[in-house]
C-alpha positions in Angstrom: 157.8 94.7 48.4 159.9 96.2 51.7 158.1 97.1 54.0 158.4 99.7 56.8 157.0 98.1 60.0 155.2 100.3 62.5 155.9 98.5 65.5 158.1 99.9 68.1 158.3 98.9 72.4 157.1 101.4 74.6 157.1 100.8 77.9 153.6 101.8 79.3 153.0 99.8 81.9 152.4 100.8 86.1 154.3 98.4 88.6 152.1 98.0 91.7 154.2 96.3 94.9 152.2 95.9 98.6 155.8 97.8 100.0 156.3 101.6 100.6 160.0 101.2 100.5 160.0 99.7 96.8 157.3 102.2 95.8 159.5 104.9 96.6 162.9 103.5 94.6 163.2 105.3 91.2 165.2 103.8 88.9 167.4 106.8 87.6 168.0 105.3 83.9 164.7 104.4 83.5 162.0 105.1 81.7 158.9 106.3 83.2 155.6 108.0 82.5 156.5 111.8 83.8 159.6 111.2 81.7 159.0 109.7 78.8 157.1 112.1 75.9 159.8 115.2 75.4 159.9 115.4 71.6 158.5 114.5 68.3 160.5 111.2 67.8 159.0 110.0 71.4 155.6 110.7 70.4 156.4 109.2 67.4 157.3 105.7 69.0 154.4 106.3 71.7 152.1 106.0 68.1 154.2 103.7 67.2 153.2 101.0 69.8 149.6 101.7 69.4 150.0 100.1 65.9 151.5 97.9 67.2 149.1 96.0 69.5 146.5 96.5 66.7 149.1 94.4 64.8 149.2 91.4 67.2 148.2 88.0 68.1 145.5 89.1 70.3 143.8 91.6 67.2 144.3 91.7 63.7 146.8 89.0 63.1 144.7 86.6 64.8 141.3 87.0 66.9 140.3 89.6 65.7 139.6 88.4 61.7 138.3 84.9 63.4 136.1 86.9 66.1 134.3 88.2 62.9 133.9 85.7 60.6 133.2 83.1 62.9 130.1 85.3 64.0 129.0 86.1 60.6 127.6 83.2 58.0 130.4 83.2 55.6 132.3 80.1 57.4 132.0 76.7 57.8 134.4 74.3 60.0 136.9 72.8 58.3 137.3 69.8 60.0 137.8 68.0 63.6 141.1 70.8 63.9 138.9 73.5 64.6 139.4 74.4 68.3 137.1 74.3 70.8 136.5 78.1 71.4 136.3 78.9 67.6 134.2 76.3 67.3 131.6 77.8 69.7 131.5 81.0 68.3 130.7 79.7 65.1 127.9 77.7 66.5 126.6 79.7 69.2 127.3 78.1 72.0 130.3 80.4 72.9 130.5 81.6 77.2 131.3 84.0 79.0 135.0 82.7 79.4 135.5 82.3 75.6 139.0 82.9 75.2 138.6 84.2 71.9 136.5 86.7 72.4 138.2 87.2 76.0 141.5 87.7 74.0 139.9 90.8 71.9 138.6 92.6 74.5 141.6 92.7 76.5 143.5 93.8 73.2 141.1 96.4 72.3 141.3 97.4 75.9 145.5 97.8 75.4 145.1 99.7 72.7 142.7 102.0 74.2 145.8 102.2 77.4 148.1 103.2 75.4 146.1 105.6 72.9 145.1 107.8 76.5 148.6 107.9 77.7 149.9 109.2 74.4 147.0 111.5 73.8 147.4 113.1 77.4 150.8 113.5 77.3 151.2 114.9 73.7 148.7 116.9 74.2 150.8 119.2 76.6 154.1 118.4 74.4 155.2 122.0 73.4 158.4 120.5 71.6 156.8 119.8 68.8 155.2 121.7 66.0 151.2 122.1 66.0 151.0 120.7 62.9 153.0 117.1 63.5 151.7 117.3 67.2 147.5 117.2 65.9 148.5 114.1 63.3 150.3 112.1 65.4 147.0 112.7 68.0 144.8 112.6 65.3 146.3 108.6 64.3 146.1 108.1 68.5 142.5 109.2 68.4 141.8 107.2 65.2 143.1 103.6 66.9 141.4 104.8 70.3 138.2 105.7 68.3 138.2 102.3 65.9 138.7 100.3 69.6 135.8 101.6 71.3 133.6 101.0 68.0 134.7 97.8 68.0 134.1 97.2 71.3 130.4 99.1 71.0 129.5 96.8 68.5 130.4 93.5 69.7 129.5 93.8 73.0 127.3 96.7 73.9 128.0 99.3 76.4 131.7 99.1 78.0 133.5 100.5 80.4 134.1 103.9 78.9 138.1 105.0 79.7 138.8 108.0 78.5 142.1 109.2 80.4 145.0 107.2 81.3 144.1 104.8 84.3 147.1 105.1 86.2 145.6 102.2 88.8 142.1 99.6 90.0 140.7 102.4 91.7 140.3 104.5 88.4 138.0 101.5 87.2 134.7 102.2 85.5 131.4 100.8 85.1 130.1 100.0 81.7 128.9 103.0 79.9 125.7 102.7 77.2 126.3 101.8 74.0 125.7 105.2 72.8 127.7 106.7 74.7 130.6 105.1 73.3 129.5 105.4 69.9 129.1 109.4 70.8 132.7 108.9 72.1 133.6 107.6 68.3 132.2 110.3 66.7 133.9 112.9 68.5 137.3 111.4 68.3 137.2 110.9 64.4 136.1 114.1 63.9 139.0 115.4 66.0 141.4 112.9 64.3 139.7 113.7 60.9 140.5 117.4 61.6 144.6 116.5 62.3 145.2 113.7 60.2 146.9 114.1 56.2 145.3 113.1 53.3 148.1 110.9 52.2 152.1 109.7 53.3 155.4 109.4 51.9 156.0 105.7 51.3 158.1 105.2 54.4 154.7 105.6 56.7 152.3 104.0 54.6 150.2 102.3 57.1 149.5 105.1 59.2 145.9 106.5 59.3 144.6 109.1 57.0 142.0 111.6 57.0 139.5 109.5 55.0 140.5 106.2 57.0 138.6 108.5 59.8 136.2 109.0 57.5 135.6 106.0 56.3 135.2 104.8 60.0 133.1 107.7 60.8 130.5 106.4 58.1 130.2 103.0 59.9 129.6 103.9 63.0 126.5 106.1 62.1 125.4 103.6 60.1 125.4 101.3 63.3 123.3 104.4 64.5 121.0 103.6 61.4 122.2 107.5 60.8 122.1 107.7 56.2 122.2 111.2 56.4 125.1 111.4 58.7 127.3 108.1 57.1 126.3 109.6 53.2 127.9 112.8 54.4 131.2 111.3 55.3 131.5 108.5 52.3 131.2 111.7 50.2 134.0 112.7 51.4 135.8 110.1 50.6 134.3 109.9 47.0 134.9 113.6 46.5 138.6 113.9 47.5 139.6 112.0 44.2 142.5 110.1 45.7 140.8 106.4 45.5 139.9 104.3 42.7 139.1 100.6 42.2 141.9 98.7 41.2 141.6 96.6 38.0 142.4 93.0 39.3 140.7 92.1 41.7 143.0 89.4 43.7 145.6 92.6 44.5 142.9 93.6 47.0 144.6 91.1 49.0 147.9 89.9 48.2 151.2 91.1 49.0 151.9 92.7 45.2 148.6 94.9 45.6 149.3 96.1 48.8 148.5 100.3 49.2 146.6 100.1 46.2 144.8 103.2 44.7 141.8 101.1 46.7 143.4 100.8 49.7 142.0 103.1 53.1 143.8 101.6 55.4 145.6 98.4 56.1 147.2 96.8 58.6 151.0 96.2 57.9 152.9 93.2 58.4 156.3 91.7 56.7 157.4 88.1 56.5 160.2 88.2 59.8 161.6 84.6 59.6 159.6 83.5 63.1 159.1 86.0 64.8 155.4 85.3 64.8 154.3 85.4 68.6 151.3 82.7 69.3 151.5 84.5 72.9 149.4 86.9 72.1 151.8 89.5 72.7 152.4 88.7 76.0 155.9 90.2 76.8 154.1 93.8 75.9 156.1 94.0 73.3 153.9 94.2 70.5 156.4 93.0 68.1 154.3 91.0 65.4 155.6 91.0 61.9 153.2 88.1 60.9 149.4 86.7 60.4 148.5 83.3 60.9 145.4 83.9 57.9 146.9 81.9 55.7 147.9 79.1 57.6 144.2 79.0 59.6 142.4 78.9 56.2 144.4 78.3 53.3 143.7 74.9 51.3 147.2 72.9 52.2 147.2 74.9 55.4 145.6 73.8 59.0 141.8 74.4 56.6 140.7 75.0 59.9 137.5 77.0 58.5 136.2 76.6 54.9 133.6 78.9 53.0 130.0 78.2 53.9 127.7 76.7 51.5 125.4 79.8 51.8 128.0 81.9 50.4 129.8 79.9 47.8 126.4 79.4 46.6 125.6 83.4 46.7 127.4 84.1 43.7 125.5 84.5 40.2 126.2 81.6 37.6 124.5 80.6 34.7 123.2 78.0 36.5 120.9 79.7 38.3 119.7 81.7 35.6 121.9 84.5 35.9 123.5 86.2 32.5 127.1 85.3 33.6 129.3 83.5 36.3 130.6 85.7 38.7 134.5 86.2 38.4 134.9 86.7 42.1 134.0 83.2 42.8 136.9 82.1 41.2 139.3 85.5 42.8 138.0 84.2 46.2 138.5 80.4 46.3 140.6 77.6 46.1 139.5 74.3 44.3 140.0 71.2 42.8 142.8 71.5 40.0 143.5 75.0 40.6 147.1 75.7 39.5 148.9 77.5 42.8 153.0 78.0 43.4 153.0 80.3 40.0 151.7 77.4 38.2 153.6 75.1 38.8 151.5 73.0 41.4 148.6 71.2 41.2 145.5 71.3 43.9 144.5 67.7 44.3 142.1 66.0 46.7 144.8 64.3 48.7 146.6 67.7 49.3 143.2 69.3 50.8 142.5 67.9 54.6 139.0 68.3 55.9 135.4 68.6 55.0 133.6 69.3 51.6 131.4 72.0 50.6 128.1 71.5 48.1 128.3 74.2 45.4 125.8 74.5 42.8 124.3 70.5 43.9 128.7 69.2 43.3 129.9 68.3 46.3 133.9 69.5 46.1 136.6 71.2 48.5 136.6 74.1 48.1 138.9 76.7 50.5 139.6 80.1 50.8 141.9 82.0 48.6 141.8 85.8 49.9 145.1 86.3 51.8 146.3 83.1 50.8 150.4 82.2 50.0 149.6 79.6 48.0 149.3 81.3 44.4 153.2 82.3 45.2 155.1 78.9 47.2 153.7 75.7 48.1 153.3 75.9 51.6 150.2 76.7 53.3 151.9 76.4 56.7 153.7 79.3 56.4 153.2 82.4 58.3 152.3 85.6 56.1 153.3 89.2 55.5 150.6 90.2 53.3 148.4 93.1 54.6 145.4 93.2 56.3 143.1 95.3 54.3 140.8 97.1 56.9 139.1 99.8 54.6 138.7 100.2 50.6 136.9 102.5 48.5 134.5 99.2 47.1 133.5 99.2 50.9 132.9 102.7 50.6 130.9 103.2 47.3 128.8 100.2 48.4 128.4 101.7 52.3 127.3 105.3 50.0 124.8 103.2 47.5 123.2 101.8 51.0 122.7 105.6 52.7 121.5 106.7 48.9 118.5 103.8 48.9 118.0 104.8 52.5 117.3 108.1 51.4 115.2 107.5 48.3 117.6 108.2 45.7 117.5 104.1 44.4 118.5 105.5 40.5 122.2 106.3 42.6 122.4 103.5 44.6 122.4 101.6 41.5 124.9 103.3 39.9 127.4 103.1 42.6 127.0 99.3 42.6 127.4 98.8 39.3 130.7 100.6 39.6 131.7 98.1 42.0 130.8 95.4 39.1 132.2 97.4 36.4 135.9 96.6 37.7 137.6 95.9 35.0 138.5 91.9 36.1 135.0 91.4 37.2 132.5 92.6 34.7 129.5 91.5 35.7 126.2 92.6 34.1 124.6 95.7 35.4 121.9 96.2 37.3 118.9 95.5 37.5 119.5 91.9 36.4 116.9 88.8 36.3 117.6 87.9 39.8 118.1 91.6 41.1 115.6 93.5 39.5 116.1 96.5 41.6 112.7 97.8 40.8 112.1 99.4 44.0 113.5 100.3 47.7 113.4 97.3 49.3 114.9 95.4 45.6 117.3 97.7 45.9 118.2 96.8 49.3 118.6 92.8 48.4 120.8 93.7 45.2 123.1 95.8 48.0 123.4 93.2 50.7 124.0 90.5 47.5 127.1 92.8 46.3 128.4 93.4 49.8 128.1 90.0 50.4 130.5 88.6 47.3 132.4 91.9 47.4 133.7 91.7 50.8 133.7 88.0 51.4 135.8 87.2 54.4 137.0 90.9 54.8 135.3 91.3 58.1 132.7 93.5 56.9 129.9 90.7 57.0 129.4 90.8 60.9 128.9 93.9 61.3 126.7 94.0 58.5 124.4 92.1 59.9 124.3 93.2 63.6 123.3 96.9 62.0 120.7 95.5 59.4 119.1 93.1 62.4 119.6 96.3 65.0 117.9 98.7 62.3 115.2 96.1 61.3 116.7 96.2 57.8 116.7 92.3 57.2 113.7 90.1 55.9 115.0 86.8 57.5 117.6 86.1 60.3 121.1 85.0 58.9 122.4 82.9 61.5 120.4 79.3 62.0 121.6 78.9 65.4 120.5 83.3 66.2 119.0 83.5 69.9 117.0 87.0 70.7 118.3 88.8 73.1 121.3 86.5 73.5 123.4 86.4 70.0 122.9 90.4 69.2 126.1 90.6 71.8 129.0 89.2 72.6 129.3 88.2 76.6 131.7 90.4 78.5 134.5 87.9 79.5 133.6 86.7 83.1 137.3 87.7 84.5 136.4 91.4 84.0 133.4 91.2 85.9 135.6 88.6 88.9 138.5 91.3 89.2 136.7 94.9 88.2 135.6 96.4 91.3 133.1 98.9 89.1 132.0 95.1 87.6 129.7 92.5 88.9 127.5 89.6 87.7 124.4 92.3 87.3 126.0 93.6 84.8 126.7 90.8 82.0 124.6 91.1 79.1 121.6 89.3 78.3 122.0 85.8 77.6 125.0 84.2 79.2 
């Protein structure tokens, strides 16, 4: 499908010099901060670039999906390709100069730049009507608000910016973890309050009111708030705009992209190379591809596979349950699967790497969410299929959680078995043999079983689990290698705490 790209150059940036005379030169055709921001279509590209980092090497189209599922227990190296800081993530041995999780903190932290500058300066924009002036804020706030919860919830307290720092002497100290989240809160309900309920197609991709929503919901259940996150998943339910989609594999491919499931997603378009494995260096922002199916496809680098916990956490007959679980097949690549449009076979020689033990068979098996493969035969190439980064499964399963929270477990199973009613899927309802649902805490393992196969590799199961260990929610620790009061957060990268002058050693998190 064409797609619009949100990604346009702004320049944003502060040039610092050690002369007086070069301070004091102005370049008269240039663009500047007291210049820039006079009307609606400046504002609009001042957005515009906040997307657009979102959209790069440094976030979503590279660090930021491995950041997450290399911390969770849904991944298993693929072979000796791996690099070496992936690698330690996934095994727990990461440091505080990690440059993966050094690359997402300074792109959450460029974001969060460029949200304040458009935020303070459209806020005094009189050019432009009240109406487009508060959604165009409101999507600022959004990104600025899904930044810091990121940042909350993968590292703890941060440094809390919430104007434009215009130089090193505006720096901050790191703030407590809730009060960022506090910060969240009040930005999505501000964005939530300016924000549309829906787009023309030629801005699909922006943020909508239940995208804030939606986000909303997860940080108070981060907060272990039910009442709160049930509150704004209703919302969602009640606004009658989403549905699940019937086949499942459109939740992410290119053909099922804005879906009736779809919250939000993060756009990209195949752009014949102009992938940018600098991480977005230039400032430009200009990233029209992901990388996702190249790291993990099966006849791509396979540089992470599925874990054995999870290909084994789907129901089959095998294991007593009353059918075999669709999604296994939805989500995975194996052995003589037909890919290209059927026109290729997937043979053992085609398939680098290690082998996975599923159901007592040892076999390859690799991932097929956001894989090329069931369309060409190249697993190298570079891919324009959407990032999903919210859907209404997510949501009805986030609403059955704050329902069994709350002691209403007849509605929590209702909602799930929505989510297995899909039309592709099927599966039995519950209570089954194996989820018998029977009281509170039954309920709780047949939810964390569905979000688990639901949302496989969607970047959900990370935070899930820092919120159910945080909220003492889990029976058993999911991570073998999980240190106490180490692994709950990530470090925060040593070269923040070497050049921040609000920064020092004293205050790294526990650990590292």
């Amino acid at each position: 499908m064409k797609k619009t790209i949100l990604c346009a150059a702004l320049l944003l940036g502060i040039g610092i010099s050690c002369s007086d005379d070069e301070l004091n030169k102005v370049n008269p055709n240039g663009v500047t901060f007291d210049t820039y921001f006079n009307n609606a279509d400046e504002l609009t590209a001042g957005v515009n670039s906040i997307y657009a980092l979102v959209q790069s090497n440094s976030l979503v189209s590279r660090e930021w999906f491995f950041t997450h599922d290399l911390r969770g227990d849904e991944m298993a190296s693929g072979g000796g390709q791996l690099e070496t800081p992936r690698n330690q993530l996934l095994i727990g041995v990461h440091d505080t100069g990690n440059s993966v999780s050094g690359s997402v903190w300074r792109g959450w932290y460029r974001t969060i730049h460029r949200a304040n500058v458009v935020i303070e300066k459209g806020g005094s924009l009189t050019s432009v009507t009240p109406a487009v002036r508060d959604r165009l804020l409101g999507e600022a706030r959004f990104l600025r608000a899904w930044a810091y919860y990121e940042l909350a919830t993968l590292y703890g307290g941060v440094p809390l910016y919430k104007e434009f720092a215009k130089s090193v002497d505006g720096a901050l100290g790191r703030s407590s973890q809730k009060e960022v989240y506090d910060f969240v809160i009040a930005d999505l309900k501000t964005a939530e309050a300016g924000l549309p309920t829906t787009y023309d197609a030629r801005n699909l991709g922006r943020a909508t009111k239940a995208a804030a929503q939606t986000l909303l919901a997860r940080t108070y259940l981060q907060l272990g708030d039910y009442t709160n996150a049930k509150a704004e998943l209703q919302k969602v339910v009640n606004s009658g705009l989403y549905k699940l989609v019937d086949e499942y594999t459109d939740l992410t491919n290119e053909e099922g992209e804005f879906n009736t499931e779809s919250i939000f997603e993060v756009v990209y378009a195949p752009s014949g190379g102009a992938y940018n494995w600098g991480g977005d260096s230039d400032g430009s922002a200009v990233q029209e591809e992901t990388v996702r199916t190249q790291e993990y496809s099966a006849i791509g680098w396979r540089n992470v596979i599925p874990s054995n916990k999870i290909l084994n956490a789907y129901e089959r007959v095998s294991a007593g349950d009353a059918k075999n679980d669709p999604r296994y097949t939805f989500s995975y690549w194996v052995e003589g699967d037909k890919f290209n449009n059927g026109t290729s076979v997937l043979t053992p020689d085609r398939v680098q790497g290690n082998a996975s033990v599923v159901d007592g068979k040892t076999i390859k098996v690799s991932w097929r969410k956001y894989s090329v493969l069931y369309k060409i035969d190249n697993g190298y190439a570079q891919s324009g299929i959407n990032m999903r980064i919210m859907r209404y499964a997510d949501v009805l399963l986030m609403l059955a959680e704050c329902e069994n929270e709350t002691g209403n477990q007849a509605a929590a199973i209702s909602l799930m078995n929505q989510v297995r009613a899909r039309k592709s899927v099927s599966m039995p309802p519950y209570p089954t043999k194996n989820y018998p649902c029977a009281n509170q805490s039954q309920v709780f393992d047949a939810i964390v079983h569905e979000r688990m196969v639901e949302l496989a590799a969607e970047q959900v199961r990370n935070f899930d689990i820092i919120r159910w260990r945080k909220n003492k929610k889990q029976k058993s620790e999911p991570l073998s290698y999980f240190i106490a009061n180490k692994h709950e957060l990530l470090p925060i990268p040593q070269v923040e705490l070497d050049n921040s002058p609000a920064l020092d050693q004293k205050d790294q998190n526990p650990g590292y």
